[in-house]
Each structure stands twice: as C-alpha cells, then as structure tokens.
N, C-alpha and C positions, 0 to 999 in steps of 0.2 A: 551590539548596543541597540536601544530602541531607533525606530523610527521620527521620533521627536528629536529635535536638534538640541545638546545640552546648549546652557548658555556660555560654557568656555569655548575657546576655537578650539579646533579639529579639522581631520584633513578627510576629505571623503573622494576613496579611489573609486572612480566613475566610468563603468562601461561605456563609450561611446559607440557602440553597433559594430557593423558591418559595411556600413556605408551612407545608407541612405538614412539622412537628417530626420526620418520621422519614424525612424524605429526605436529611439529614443525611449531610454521607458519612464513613466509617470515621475518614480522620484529621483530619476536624475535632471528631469527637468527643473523639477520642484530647487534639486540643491544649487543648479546651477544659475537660477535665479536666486538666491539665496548670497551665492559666493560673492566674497571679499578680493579671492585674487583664483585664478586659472592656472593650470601648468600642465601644456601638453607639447605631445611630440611633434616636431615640426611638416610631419606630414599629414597630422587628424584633421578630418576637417573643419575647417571655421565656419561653416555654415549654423553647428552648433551651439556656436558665441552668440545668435540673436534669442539666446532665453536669461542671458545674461541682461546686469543692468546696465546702467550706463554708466562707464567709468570704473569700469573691474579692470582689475590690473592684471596683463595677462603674460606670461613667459613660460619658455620651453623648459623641457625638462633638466637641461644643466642648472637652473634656477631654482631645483626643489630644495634643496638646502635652505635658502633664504625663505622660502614659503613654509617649510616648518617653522623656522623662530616665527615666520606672521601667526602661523595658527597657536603657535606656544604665549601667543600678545594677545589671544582672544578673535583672533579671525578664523573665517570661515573658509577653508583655501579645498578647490576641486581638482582634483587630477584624473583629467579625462584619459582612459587607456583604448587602444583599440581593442574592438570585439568585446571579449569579457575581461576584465582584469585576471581572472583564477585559469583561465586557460591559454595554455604559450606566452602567458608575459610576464615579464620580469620585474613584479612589482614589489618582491621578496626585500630589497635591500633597501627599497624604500618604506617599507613597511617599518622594516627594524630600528631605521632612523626615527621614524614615529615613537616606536616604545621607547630609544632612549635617550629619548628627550621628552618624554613623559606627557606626550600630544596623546589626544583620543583619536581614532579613526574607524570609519566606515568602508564597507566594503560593495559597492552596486554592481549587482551582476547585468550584464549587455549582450543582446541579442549577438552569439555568435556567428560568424562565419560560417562555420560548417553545417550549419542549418540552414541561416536565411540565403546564402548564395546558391545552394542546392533547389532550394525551393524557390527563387526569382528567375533559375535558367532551368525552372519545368523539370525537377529530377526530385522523386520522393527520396528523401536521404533514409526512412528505413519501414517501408512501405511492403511487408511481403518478404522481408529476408528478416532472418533470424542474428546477424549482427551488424554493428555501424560501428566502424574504426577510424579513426582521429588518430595522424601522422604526422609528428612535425618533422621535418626534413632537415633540417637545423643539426638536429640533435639523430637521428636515425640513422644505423650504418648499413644494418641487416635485414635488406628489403628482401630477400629469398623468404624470410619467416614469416610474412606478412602476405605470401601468395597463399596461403588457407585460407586468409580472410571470406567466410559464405555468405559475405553479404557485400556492403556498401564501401570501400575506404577511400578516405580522403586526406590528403595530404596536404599540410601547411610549407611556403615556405619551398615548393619544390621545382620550380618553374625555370630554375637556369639547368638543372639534372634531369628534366623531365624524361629526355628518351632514356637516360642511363638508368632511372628507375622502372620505365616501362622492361626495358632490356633483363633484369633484375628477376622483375616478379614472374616472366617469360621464365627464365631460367628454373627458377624457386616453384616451377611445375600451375602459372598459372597459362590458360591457354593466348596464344595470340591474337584470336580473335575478339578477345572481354574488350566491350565496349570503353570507350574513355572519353571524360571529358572536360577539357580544361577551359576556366570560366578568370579573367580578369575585371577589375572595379564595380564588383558584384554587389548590387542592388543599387547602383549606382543608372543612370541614363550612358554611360560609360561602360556596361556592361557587355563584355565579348567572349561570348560560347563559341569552342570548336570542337566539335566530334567528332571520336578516331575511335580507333582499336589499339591494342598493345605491340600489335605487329606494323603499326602504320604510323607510332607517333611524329617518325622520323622525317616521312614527306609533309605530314601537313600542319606541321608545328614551323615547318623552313620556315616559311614566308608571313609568320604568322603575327610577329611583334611582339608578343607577349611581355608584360613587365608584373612586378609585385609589385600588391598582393594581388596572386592569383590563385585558386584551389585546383587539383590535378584528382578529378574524381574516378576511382575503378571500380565498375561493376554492370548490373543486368540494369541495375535501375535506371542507368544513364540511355538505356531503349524507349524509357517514357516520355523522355522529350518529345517527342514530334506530338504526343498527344497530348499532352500537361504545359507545353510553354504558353505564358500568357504575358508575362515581361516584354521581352526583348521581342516577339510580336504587336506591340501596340502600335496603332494605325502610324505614329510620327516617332517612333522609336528614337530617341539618340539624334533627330532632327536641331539643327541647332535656329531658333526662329528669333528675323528681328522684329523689336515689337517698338516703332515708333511714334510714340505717346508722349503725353503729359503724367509726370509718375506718379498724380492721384487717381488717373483715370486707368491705368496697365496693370493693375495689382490681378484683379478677377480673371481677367483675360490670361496674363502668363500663370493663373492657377489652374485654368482650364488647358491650356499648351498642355501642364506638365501632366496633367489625367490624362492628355495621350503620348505621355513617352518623349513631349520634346525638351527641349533645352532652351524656354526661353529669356532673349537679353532685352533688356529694357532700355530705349536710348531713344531721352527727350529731345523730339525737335521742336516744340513747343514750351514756351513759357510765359504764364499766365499772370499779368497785374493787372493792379487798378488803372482804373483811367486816368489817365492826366489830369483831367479836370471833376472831381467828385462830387460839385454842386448840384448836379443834373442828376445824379443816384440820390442825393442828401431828397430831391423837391421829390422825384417821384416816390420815395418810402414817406415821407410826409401824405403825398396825396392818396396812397394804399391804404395810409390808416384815417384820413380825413374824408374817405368814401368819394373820390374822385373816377373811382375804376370801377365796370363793371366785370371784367375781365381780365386777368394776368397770364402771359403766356410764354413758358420756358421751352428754349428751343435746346439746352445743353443744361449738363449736369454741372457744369462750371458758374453758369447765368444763377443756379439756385444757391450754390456757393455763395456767390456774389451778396443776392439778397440776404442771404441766413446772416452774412458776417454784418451788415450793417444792420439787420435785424439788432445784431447782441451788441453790436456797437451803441445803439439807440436804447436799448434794453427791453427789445420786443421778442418774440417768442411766435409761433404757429397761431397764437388765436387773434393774431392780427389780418389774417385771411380770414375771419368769419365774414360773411355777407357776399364774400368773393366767389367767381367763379375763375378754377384754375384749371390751364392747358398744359398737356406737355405733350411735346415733340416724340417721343419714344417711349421705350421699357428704361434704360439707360436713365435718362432724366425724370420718368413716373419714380424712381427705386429712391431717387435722391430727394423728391419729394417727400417720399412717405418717411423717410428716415425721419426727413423736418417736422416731420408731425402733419402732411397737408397730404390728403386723395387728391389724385388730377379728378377732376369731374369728367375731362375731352382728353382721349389719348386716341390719335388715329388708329383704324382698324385696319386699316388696308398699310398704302407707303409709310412708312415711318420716316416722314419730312417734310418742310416748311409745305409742301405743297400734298401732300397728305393730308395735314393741317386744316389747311386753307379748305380741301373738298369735304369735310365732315363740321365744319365751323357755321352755324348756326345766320342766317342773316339777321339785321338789325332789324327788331319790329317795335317800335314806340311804343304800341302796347302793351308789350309783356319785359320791355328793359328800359328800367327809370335811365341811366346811364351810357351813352355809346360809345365810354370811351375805351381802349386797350393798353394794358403796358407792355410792352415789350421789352423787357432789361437782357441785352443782347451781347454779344462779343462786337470790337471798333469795326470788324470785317465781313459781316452779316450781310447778304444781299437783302434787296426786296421785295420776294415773292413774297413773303408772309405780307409785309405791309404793303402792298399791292391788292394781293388778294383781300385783305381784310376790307381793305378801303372801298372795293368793287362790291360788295354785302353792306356796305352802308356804316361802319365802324370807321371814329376817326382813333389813330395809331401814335402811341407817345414811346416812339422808337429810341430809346435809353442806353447808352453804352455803358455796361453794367462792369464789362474787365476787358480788357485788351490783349490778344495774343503776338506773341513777338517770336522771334527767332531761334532757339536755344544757341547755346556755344556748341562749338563742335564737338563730337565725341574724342576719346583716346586715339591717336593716333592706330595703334591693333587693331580696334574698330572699325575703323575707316578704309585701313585695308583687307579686313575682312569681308565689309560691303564689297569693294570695289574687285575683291581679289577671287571672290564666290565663296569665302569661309562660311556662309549663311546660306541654307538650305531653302527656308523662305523667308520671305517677308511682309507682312502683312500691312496694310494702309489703312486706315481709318476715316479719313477726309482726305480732298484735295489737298489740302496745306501740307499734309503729312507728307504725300510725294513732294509738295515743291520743297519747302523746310529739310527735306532728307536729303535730296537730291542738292539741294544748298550749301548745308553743313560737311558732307561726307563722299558726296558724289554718287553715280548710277551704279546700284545694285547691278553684280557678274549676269552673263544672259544664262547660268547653269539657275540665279537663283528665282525658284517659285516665285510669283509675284501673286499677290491676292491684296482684293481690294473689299472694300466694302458695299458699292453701289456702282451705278451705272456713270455717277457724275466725276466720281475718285478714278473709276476703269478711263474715261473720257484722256484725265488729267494726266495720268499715268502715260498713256499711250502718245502724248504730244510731248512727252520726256524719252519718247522710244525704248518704252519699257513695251513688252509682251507679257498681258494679263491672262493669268495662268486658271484665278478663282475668282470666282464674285460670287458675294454668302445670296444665299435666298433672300433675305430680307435686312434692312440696313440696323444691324444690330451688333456689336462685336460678338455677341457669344455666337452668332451665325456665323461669323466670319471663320470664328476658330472651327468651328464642327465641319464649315465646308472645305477647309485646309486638311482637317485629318480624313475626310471621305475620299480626296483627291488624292492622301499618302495611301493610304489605304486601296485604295484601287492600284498605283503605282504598284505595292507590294508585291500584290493580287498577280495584276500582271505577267509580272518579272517569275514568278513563280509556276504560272498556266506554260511560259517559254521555256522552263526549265531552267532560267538564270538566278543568280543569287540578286536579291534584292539590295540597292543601291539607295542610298542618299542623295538627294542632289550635287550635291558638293563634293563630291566621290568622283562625278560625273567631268568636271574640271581640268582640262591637261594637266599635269604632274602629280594630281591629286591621288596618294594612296588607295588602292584598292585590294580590300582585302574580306573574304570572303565571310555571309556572317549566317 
C-alpha cells in the first residue's frame, strides 16, 4: 500500500530496530506518532513510546485481537516487532487475522540485528567475503551443513547451545581456530562483546553471563574488531552517570553523556518556584519597562525563566529590553537569552561567575550612564559578591528574588541505594546545592563512585561532605564538566589497557560487584 495513510484504520507492523532508540526509521516514527493504540512485546523497548502522543493506548501482544476490531472502527493501531518484522518473526498469524477481518495493513521494515549489532561491535558483517548467513537457532538442527559457510554466519537465538553449535560446525570440517564472537544487547550502552574461537567457546563463555538476545557470529571478519570497534570503546562506555539537576536544565547535558557511551540518570535535587511574595518581580518588570534600569543582569538560566514568564504574564515580549544593557553570568544562561530573543551585551571572558562578572563590569561614569541603577532578578539563595562588587564601581543593586530553590523529594528508593551502594560510576555536581540537596535526599555517593564537580567553590563543598573530588571541568560550564568526565574515562581506559588489564567501570570496582571481562 502507499505510503500515505488511508483514512480508514489499519494495522501498521513496525520494525522497532535492534536496540538502540534512534535507529528507528523515518516512517516508523512518522506512524508512531500518528497511532491510536500500540501492541508490543513485553520486552521492546519503551523508550520507543516517546514519539507517541499523549494518551495512546498501549498493550502487549496477547491484546492484538482487540486492536484489530480498533483498527476495523477506523483506528490507527502500531505493532511494534523487534528487528525487522519479515525476518525470524512471527508476524504470519497476525497478519492473517488482518485479511480476515478485512483490516488494511502495513508492513515497515527495521534495521536488523544481524547488521547493526555486527557493525556497533566493530565486525564488517560482509566486508571481503563472498557470503553472509542469517541462522536462527530456533528452528536449525543441522549445524555440520553450515560449516561451508566462506564467509560471515550469524546465528539468532543461539546463546544457551552456544558451545554445542560451536562443537558442530568443528565437527562439520570447520577449523577450530575460526574466530567467534558473541555480542549481547547490541546497540544498546548494554552492549557486551566476547571473543573466542570455536575451539575455546567453552572456557570463556563459563563465566560470561550471557542472556537473549545475543548474536553468536562465525568467521575472519570477527579479526576486525580490534581495528573497527568504535561502540563499546567510547571514552564512558556503558558508564552509568548521576546527573543531579533540575530536569529543565539536565536535558543537553545527559545528551552529551550519551555521545560518550554513558548511561545517564537524571535525578532532581532541586526544585524551582516562585517566591513567596511576587510583588517585588510585579515592581521591578514595571521599572524595566518604565526605564528605571540601566543594566539587567542574569546570573542563571532559571532567573531568565523567571523574567520571560512574567514578561508573558504581563504580555511583554524581547523588545522590552530595547535601551537596556544586558549581562549574563555564562554560555548556559547567554543561550537562554538569546532563545528570548535578547544578546547579552557583557558575558565574562575569563570565570564564568558572579565574580567573573564583577571583573569585566564597566564602572559607573555619570557621563556616559544617564541611569546607575542594576536588576538583579536572582534565586532566594544568591550570595553577594555580585551586589558587592557592583556597588564598589559605583552601581546601586535592586537585588530581586525572581524564583526560589527548594529541596526536591527523594528519589526511588533503587536510587538511593544505588548512590549509596556505588551502582553509579559517576556523578557529576553542578553547584554547591547540588552536593548538599543530594547528600540530603539520598545520602553520600559509594567512595568507588567518580566524583566531578564543576568549579573550585562545588570541589570546596563537596569535600566538606567527605567526598574525594575526582574532576573539575576547565571552566564552569556543564558541557565542560561532561567532556572533562569522559577525558578522565578515557584515560582510565587507556590505562588499564598500557597494564594489560581489562578495562573496568567504576562500579565494577565495588566488593561483590560482578566482574567480567569486556
């Protein structure tokens, strides 16, 4: 059928990948924002459901019955399959159930398995050999016939028979030394390669864990790994990172984690309102627009917040800063600027901080500033070196409590003892608050886990909690922060590797903690 969605329901069988959430392809996103109801298998993962809308109706697949009569009522119902729908799945008797009951259906094919896991644990699947064989283990009895194979095979599905297939294709006249290698939650940060030969599956598959779905790959091509992995070597592989924030400000940050391999958890110890008392915001956006200010100066991305919402609350917009001169404290809060429609005129070049600020801030000269006065619209907990500093250049300071940071609620119980128990590899700080608020809610992060802070004043903070500060970024910026955490993994790697050891996690590192070789 075309690509245009008719206007009656239909059932559209939807490749969901291989694993990782953004192999997704164009029109299964398309339909899955599109869908009326979902039906997948209870182990696909959900991370899928955020291209969905809000309020799709979602059930597993004993529930496909019922989802045909929705699509036979004019809905649009997705049946997410893993991998590809047309290869090893058993989409046949749902299909049929489609024609008779006289439903239209689609069929989207999805990045397989036997491709993208070959190709994210650094192994061309058919690179230089003249065949590539697709085995499901399932259904396969006579592995002997399959030791011709002259190129690449890979087998679905085979991971509790592993050695007895390796045993097999030995038999079936393939040599014992043919490389192998079996790969679990492949293209996943989940992802765990072990490379063997056919004669050796036996020792180093013992201890190895393995669970489905895994691929059990046989051939030369599995020798390219050391030179082709680029996955499951990223500087924070597999790292599982806390990221304790406020969850408007952790979005870019845990985007930057996951470009190097980690796994990060976002868990607010911060939460951000208005002030108790709102009249002192109501005067000073009155005096911004009645030309009381010659100067406005934002020390946080939250403080522009602030202003923006009562901007729209008022029904003011960006060009009520014309005639203004405006500051901001960093990159972080210039970005939330400009979003607003406003350039910072003054953004330090040097510290990125109230006293950064303070040393590139202009003094008051009566002849060239009709105005001396500054706003400050700040969080309730703001020290005052700015309004300190300001006041010493000759500026008087209309220090504004613009929102107020408070406590969060604790995390999940798993959480907390994940902190406390070293499940978390690092964790990164952002402000002072960050450690006290974390260390409040959850308790002191394990001494196995990485500790990285933002600055010298968060390192200070941190350290009077008896934590040992592991990073501190170059400069006070979160995206420093993260790039100086994966230089740190990344060296660890390095390391462990120069020694001839297998490179470890921190949380590996853990008494009782699983170790297993990767």
């Amino acid at each position: 059928m075309s690509s245009d969605s008719p206007t009656s329901g239909f059932v559209a069988f939807v490749g969901a990948g291989p694993g990782d959430p953004n192999l997704l392809t164009l029109r299964a996103a398309e339909l899955l924002a599109k869908a009326d109801a979902v039906v997948l298998d209870a182990e696909t993962q959900s991370p899928l459901l955020r291209h969905c809308r809000e309020g799709v109706e979602v059930t597993e697949t004993s529930g496909f019955a019922n989802a045909v009569k929705s699509a036979a009522r004019g809905q649009l119902v997705v049946r997410l399959c893993e991998g590809d729908p047309m290869l090893f799945s058993s989409i046949t008797e749902e299909v049929a159930a489609c024609a008779a009951a006289e439903v239209d259906f689609e069929i989207v094919p999805g990045v397989p398995p036997a491709t993208a896991v070959l190709t994210y644990a650094g192994i061309p699947p058919a690179t230089g050999v003249p065949e590539f064989r697709v085995v499901d283990a399932a259904q396969e009895q006579d592995w002997a016939a399959h030791a011709a194979c002259r190129g690449t095979l890979v087998v679905y599905n085979g991971i509790g028979d592993a050695v007895a297939i390796g045993k097999a294709l030995i038999s079936g006249g393939k040599p014992d030394t043919t490389p192998v290698a079996v790969s679990s939650g492949g293209t996943t940060t989940e992802q765990y390669t072990v490379v063997s030969s056919l004669g050796r599956l036996h020792a180093d598959l013992k201890h190895a864990g393995f669970t489905e779905p895994a691929l059990i790959v046989v051939g030369e091509a599995v020798g390219q790994r050391d030179k082709l992995s680029w996955f499951e070597t990223k500087p924070l592989f597999g790292w599982r990172v806390l990221v304790p924030r406020t969850k408007e400000q952790s979005r870019s940050l845990s985007e930057q984690l996951v470009s190097y391999g980690a796994v990060p958890e976002e868990v607010p110890t911060i939460s951000v309102e208005p002030p108790r008392t709102p009249q002192q915001m109501d005067r000073a956006i009155k005096g911004l627009v009645t030309g009381r200010y010659e100067w406005v100066a934002f020390t946080s991305a939250n403080a522009v917040k602030a202003v923006r919402e009562k901007f729209e609350e008022y029904g003011l917009d960006a060009r009520a800063f014309a005639g203004l001169k405006v500051a901001a404290v960093g990159d972080a809060t210039a970005r939330a600027l400009v979003e607003f429609g406003v350039k910072p005129d003054l953004l330090p070049s040097g510290e990125q901080s109230s006293e950064g600020l303070v040393a590139e801030w202009p003094p008051y000269d009566s002849m060239l500033d009709p105005i001396n006065r500054v706003l400050l619209p700040r969080a309730d907990i703001s020290t005052d070196t700015l309004v300190a500093g300001l006041t010493e250049l000759g500026w008087e300071c209309d220090d504004v409590t613009a929102y107020r940071t408070v406590r969060a609620a604790p995390p999940p119980a798993p959480i907390r003892e994940a902190i406390k128990g070293g499940g978390f590899d690092a964790v990164l700080f952002t402000s002072s608050s960050t450690v006290r608020n974390l260390v409040g809610i959850a308790g002191k992060p394990h001494n196995v886990t990485v500790i990285a802070v933002i600055g010298p004043q968060t390192a200070k903070t941190a350290e009077e909690f008896g934590l040992r500060v592991d990073v501190m970024a170059d400069k006070p910026s979160a995206s420093a922060l993260a790039a100086a955490v994966a230089e740190f993994g990344a060296k660890q790697r390095q390391a462990a590797l120069a020694a001839g050891d297998t490179p470890r996690r921190p949380s590996q590192n853990r008494r009782g903690a699983r170790r297993r070789a990767k």
